[in-house]
C-alpha positions in Angstrom: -17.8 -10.6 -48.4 -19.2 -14.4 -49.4 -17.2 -16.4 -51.6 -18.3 -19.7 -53.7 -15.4 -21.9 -54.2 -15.3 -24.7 -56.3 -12.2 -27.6 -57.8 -12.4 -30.1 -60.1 -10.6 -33.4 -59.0 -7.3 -31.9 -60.0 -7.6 -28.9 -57.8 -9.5 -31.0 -54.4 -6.1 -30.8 -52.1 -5.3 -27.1 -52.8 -9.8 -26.4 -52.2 -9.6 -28.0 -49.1 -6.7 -25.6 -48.2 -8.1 -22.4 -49.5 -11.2 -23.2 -47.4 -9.2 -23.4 -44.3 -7.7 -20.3 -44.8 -11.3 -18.6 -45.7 -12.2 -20.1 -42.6 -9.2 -18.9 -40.4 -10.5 -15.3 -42.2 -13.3 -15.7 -41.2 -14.6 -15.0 -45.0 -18.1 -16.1 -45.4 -18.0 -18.8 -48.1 -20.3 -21.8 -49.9 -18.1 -24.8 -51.1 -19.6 -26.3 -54.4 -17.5 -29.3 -54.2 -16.3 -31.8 -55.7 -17.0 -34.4 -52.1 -14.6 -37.0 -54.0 -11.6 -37.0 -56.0 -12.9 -39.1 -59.0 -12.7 -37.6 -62.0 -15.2 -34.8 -63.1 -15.4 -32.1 -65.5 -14.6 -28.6 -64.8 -17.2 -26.9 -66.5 -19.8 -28.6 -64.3 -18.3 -27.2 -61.5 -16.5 -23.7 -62.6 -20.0 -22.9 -64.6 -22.2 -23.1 -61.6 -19.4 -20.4 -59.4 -19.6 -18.1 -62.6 -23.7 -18.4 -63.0 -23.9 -17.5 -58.9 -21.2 -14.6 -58.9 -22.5 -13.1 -62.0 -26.0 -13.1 -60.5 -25.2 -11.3 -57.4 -25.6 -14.1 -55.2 -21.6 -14.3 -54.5 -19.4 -11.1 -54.5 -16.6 -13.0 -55.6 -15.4 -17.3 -56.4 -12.5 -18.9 -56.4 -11.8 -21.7 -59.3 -9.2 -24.4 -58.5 -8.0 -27.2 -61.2 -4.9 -28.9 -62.2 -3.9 -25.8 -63.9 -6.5 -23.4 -63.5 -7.0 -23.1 -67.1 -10.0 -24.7 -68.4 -11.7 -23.3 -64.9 -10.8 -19.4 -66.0 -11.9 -20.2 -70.0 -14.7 -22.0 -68.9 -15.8 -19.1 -66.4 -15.3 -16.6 -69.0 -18.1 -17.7 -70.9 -20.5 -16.3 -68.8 -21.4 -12.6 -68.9 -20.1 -10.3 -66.4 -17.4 -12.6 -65.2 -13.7 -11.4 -65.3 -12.1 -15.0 -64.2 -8.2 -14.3 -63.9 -6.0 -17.1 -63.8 -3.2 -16.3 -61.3 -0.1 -18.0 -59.9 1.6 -15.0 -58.3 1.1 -12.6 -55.3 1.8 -9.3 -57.8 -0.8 -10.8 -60.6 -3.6 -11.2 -57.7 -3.1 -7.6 -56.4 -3.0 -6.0 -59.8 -6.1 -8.1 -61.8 -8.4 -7.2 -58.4 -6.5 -3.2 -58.7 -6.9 -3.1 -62.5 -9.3 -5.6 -64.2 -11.7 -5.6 -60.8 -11.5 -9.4 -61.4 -14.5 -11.6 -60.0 -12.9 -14.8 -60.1 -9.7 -16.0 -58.5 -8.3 -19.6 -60.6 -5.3 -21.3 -59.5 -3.3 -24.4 -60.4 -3.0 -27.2 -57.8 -0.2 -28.5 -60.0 1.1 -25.1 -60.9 1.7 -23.6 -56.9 2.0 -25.2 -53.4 -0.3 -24.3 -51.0 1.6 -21.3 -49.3 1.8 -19.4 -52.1 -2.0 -20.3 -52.8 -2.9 -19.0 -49.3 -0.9 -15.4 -49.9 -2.6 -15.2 -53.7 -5.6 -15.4 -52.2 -5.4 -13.1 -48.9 -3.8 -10.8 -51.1 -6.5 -11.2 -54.1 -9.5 -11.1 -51.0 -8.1 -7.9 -49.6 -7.2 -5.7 -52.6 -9.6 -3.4 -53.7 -10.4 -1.9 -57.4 -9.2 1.5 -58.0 -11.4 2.6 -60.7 -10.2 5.9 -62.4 -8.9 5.4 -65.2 -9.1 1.3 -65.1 -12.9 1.7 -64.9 -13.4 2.6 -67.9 -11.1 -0.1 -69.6 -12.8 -2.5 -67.7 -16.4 -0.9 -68.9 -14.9 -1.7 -72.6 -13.4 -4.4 -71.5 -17.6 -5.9 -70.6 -18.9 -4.6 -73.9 -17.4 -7.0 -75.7 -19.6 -9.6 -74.3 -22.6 -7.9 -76.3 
């Protein structure tokens, strides 16, 4: 599995954590940064994740910001994305179980760094189950069209 992960300057702390752990993991991974803590815009940096992992390039990203909501709306925009905003071990195994989510975002403001680590461990190691959920999540897609 490779991951892109990405923050804006309100999510930095809780990257920098996340990457240790994908590290510890040993999860292959790209960081897209920020390098510094000044202020940025999280478009410029959630758009970029959603462009790669939609492309193929990535089989999943991880999104990090203050609150983790402009990073999921903003990586909703692009096609074949399924960005879920999640800040709970149960809401991590059931959006990759049922939605087949692409996109982990999280709040650095919203959860402490423990929690973060079991969100994502737990998000990186659940699989989709198909049946029945593929075919909400196929109608789910055609509404991009």
């Amino acid at each position: 599995m490779k991951i892109a992960i990405s923050s804006d300057h309100g999510g930095n702390r809780l990257r920098m954590e996340i990457i240790q752990l994908l590290t510890e993991l040993k999860v292959q991974f790209d960081d897209f940064g920020p390098a510094t803590d000044d202020s940025v815009d999280y478009s410029d940096f959630s758009t970029p994740i959603a462009n790669a992992v939609a492309a193929g390039k990535y089989d999943r990203g991880i999104l990090i910001c203050g609150t983790g909501i402009g990073m999921s709306i903003a990586a909703n925009k692009v096609k074949g994305i399924r960005c879920a905003l999640v800040h709970d071990v149960f809401s991590a195994k059931a959006t990759r179980e049922h939605n087949d989510s692409n996109i982990l975002a999280m709040g650095e403001r919203v959860i402490g760094p423990g929690l973060a680590r079991e969100i994502v461990t737990t998000w990186l190691n659940t699989s989709f189950e198909g049946g029945r959920h593929q075919r909400r999540v196929e109608k789910m897609m055609e509404l991009e069209n």
